[in-house]
FIVEX-186378 format. One line per field, with one value per residue (C-alpha): residue number from 0; x, y, z; residue in three letters. Coordinates in steps of 0.05 Angstrom, whole numbers, plus 5000, padded with zeros to 4 digits. Layout:
num <- NUM/... .
east <- X/... .
north <- Y/... .
up <- Z/... .
residuo <- ALA/... .
***
This chain:
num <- 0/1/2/3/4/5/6/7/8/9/10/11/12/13/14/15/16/17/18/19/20/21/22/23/24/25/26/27/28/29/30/31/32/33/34/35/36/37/38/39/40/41/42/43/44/45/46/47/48/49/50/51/52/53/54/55/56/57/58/59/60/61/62/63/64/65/66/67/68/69/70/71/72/73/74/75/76/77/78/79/80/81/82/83/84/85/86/87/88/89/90/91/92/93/94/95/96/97/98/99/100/101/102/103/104/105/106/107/108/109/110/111/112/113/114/115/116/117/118/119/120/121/122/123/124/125/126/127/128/129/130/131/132/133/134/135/136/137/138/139/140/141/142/143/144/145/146/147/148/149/150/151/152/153/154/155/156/157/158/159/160/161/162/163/164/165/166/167/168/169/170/171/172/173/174/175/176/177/178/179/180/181/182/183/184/185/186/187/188/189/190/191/192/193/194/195/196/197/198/199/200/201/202/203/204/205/206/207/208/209/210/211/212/213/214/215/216/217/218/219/220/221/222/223/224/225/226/227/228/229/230/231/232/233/234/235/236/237/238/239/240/241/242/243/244/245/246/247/248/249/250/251/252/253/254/255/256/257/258/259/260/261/262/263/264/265/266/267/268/269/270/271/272/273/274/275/276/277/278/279/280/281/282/283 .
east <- 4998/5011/5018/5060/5109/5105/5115/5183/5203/5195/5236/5288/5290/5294/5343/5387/5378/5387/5452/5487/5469/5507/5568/5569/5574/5629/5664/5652/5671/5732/5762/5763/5819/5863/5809/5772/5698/5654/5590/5556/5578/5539/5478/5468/5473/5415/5369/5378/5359/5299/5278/5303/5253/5194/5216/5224/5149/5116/5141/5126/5051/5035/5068/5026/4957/4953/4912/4955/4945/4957/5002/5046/5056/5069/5129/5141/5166/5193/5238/5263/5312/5363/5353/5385/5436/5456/5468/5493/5557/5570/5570/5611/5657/5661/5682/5735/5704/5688/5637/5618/5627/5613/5548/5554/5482/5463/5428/5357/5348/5364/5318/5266/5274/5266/5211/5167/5188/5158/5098/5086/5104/5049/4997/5011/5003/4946/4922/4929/4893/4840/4833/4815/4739/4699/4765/4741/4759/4839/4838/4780/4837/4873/4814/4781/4809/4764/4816/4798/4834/4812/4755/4710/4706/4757/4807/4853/4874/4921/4945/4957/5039/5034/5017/5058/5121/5112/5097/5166/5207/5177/5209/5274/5289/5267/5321/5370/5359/5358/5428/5457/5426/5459/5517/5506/5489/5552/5593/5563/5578/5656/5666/5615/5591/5541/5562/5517/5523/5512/5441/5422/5428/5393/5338/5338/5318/5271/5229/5242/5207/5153/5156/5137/5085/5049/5052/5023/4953/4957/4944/5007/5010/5048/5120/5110/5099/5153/5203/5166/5184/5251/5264/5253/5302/5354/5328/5345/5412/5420/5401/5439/5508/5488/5474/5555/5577/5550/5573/5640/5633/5655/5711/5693/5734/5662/5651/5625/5575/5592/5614/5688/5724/5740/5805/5862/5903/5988/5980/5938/5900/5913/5842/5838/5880/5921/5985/5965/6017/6002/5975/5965/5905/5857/5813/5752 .
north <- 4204/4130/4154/4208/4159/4111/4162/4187/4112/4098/4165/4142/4072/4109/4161/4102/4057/4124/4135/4070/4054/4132/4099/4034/4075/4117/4072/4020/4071/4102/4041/3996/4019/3985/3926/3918/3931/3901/3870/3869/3945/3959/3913/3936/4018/3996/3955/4026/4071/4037/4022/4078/4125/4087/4086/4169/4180/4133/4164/4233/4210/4188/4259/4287/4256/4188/4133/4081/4003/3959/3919/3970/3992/3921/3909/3978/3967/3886/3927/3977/3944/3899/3967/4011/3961/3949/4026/4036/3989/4021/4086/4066/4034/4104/4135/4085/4040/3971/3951/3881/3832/3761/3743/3675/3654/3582/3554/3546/3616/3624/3572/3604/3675/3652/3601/3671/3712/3659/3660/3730/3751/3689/3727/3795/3772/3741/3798/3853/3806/3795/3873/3883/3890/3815/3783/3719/3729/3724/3661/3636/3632/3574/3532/3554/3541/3596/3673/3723/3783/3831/3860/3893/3971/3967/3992/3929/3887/3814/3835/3899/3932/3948/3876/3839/3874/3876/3806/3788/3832/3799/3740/3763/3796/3737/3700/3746/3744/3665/3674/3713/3683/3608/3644/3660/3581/3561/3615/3586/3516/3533/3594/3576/3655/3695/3756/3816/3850/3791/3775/3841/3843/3778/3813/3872/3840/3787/3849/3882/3825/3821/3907/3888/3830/3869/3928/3882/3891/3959/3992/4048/4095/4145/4147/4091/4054/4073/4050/3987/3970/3992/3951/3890/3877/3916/3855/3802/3836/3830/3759/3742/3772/3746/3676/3679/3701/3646/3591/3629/3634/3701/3743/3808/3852/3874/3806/3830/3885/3953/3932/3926/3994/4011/4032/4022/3972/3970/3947/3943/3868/3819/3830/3912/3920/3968/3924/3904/3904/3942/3876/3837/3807/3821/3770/3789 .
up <- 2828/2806/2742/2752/2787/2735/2683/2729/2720/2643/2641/2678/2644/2572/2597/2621/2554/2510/2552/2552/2474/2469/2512/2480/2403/2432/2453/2393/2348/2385/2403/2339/2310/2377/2389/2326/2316/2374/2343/2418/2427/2356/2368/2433/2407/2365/2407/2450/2396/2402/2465/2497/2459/2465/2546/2544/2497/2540/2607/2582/2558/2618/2659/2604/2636/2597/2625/2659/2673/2733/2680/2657/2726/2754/2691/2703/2780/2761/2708/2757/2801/2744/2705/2758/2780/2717/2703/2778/2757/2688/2727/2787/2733/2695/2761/2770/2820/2821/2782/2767/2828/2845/2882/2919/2928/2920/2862/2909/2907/2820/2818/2871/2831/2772/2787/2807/2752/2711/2746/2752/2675/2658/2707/2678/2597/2619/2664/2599/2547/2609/2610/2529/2513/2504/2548/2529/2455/2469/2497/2455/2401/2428/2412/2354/2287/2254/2258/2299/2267/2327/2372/2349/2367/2406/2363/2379/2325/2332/2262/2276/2262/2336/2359/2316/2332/2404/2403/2352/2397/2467/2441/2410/2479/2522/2473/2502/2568/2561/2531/2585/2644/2617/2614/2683/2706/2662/2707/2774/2748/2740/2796/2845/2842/2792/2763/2794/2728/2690/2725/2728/2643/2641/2684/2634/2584/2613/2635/2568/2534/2593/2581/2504/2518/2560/2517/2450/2479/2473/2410/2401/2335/2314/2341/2390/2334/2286/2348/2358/2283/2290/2342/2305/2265/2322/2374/2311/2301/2374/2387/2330/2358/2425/2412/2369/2437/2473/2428/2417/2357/2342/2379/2411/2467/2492/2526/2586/2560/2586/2660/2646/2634/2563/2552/2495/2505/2501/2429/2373/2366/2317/2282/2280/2222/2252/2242/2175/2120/2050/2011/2061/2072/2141/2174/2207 .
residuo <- UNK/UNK/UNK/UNK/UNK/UNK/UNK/UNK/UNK/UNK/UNK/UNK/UNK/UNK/UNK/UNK/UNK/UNK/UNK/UNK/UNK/UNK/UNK/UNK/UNK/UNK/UNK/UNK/UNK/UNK/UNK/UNK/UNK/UNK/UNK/UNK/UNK/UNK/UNK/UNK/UNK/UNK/UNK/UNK/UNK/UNK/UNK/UNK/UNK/UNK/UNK/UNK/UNK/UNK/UNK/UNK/UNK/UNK/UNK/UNK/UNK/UNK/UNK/UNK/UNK/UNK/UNK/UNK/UNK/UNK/UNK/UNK/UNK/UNK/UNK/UNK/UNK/UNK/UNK/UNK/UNK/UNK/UNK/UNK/UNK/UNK/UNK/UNK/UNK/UNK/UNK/UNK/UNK/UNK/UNK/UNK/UNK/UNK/UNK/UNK/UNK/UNK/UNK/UNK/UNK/UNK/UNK/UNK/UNK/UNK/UNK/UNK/UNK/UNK/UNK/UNK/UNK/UNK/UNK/UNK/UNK/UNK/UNK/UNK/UNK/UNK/UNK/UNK/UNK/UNK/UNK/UNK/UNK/UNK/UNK/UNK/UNK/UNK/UNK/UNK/UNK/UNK/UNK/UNK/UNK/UNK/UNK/UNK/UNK/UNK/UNK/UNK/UNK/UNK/UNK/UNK/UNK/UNK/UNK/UNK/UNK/UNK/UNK/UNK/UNK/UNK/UNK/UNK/UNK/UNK/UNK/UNK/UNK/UNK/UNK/UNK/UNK/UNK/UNK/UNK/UNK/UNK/UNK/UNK/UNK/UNK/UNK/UNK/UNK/UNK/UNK/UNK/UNK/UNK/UNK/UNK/UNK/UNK/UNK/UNK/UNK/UNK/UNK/UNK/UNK/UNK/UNK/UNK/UNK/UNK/UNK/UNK/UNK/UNK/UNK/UNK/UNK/UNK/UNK/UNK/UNK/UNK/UNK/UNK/UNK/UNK/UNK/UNK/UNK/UNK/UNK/UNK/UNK/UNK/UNK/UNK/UNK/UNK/UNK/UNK/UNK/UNK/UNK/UNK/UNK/UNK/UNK/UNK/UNK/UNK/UNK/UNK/UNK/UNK/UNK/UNK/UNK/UNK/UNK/UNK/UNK/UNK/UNK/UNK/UNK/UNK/UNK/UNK/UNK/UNK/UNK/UNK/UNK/UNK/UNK/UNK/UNK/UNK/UNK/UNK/UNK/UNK/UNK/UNK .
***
């Protein structure tokens, strides 16, 4: 029955990645020629076309009778709530409601919430390498200078595709949600408020990269796999464009990722192109 439910909930979580990387190219592509092309709208269609297929295959392997662990379930509930937030406010915005608003909770509870998300995403990577056969082996590596490619007959491998990019990707995500939830303490700092769609991204992908860690102890193959590699170099497109954002480095209408409504504006911008003389030249 667990299973089952969990299996209902990676569903949901790919069905809801697979949807909003579908709005965010739509919108990207339909609206660049009055605001320009939006580099978040394009890395975030891509980190999607990853993620959200390894969410919908591992969902239906698990409705399928798949063997499920006390880990995945635990990231698999932790990643619930920011997800459906997050896609609850892109909805309500696509039905013309309200969508992002101001939270005014003090800086004690931030700190307190993300004090225990700390401590429970340590206890759950520790938990899954605790769970592989000879447990002792994982940790065993901290101290020993001699490699330890993998464990023996247990088809688990610390050089293995799988591992590797799970592990590059549990970083490159945590990056991201780093980026976003400064963004959020810089917001507090000047409006005395955080953004409810703002925190709930920045919990997105904290669990994404929690998702991934604990996932790099499992051994995936075949399609699972081939998304895992995608998603590397989608997550360094990603964090790339995301960490521009945050230093303002780069200009982009998609500012505040799929909360505000898309729509075209009175005029052309400056940087589309669309107002571009014959000759003259375009800056990017």
């Amino acid at each position: 029955m667990i299973a089952v439910l969990i299996g209902i909930g990676n569903l949901m979580i790919g069905i809801a990645y697979a949807g909003l990387g579908l709005l965010s190219a739509w919108e990207t592509i339909s609206l660049h020629h009055y605001r320009g092309w939006s580099r978040f709208g394009i890395g975030f269609a891509l980190m999607a076309a990853s993620c959200g297929p390894h969410h919908l295959m591992h969902g239906w392997q698990l409705l399928q009778g798949e063997a499920v662990s006390w880990p995945i379930i635990a990231v698999t509930i932790i990643g619930l709530p920011p997800g459906l937030i997050f896609v609850g406010l892109r909805f309500e915005t696509a039905w013309n409601g309200q969508g992002d608003r101001g939270i005014p909770a003090s800086p004690q509870r931030a700190i307190l919430l993300s004090a225990a998300f700390a401590m429970v995403a340590g206890g759950l990577a520790a938990w899954s390498l605790a769970r592989l056969p000879a447990a002792e082996l994982p940790f065993q590596i901290l101290c020993s200078s001699s490699e330890i490619p993998g464990i023996a007959g247990s088809g688990f491998s610390f050089v293995s595709p799988s591992f590797l990019a799970n592990l590059f990707v549990t970083g490159t995500y945590g990056m991201v949600g780093w980026y976003l939830a400064d963004r959020q303490v810089r917001r507090y700092l000047t409006d005395g408020s955080w953004s409810l769609a703002g925190i709930a991204m920045s919990g997105v992908f904290m669990t994404c990269a929690l998702m991934h860690l604990v996932a790099a102890a499992a051994c995936e193959t075949g399609w699972a796999l081939t998304f895992d590699l995608i998603g590397v170099p989608a997550s360094i497109y990603f964090l790339w464009i995301v960490r521009q954002l945050h230093r303002d480095a780069v200009t982009d209408w998609n500012r505040r990722p799929l909360i505000g409504a898309a729509t075209a504006p009175a005029r052309a911008s400056p940087w589309s192109g669309a107002n571009a003389r014959p000759g003259s030249p375009v800056r990017d």
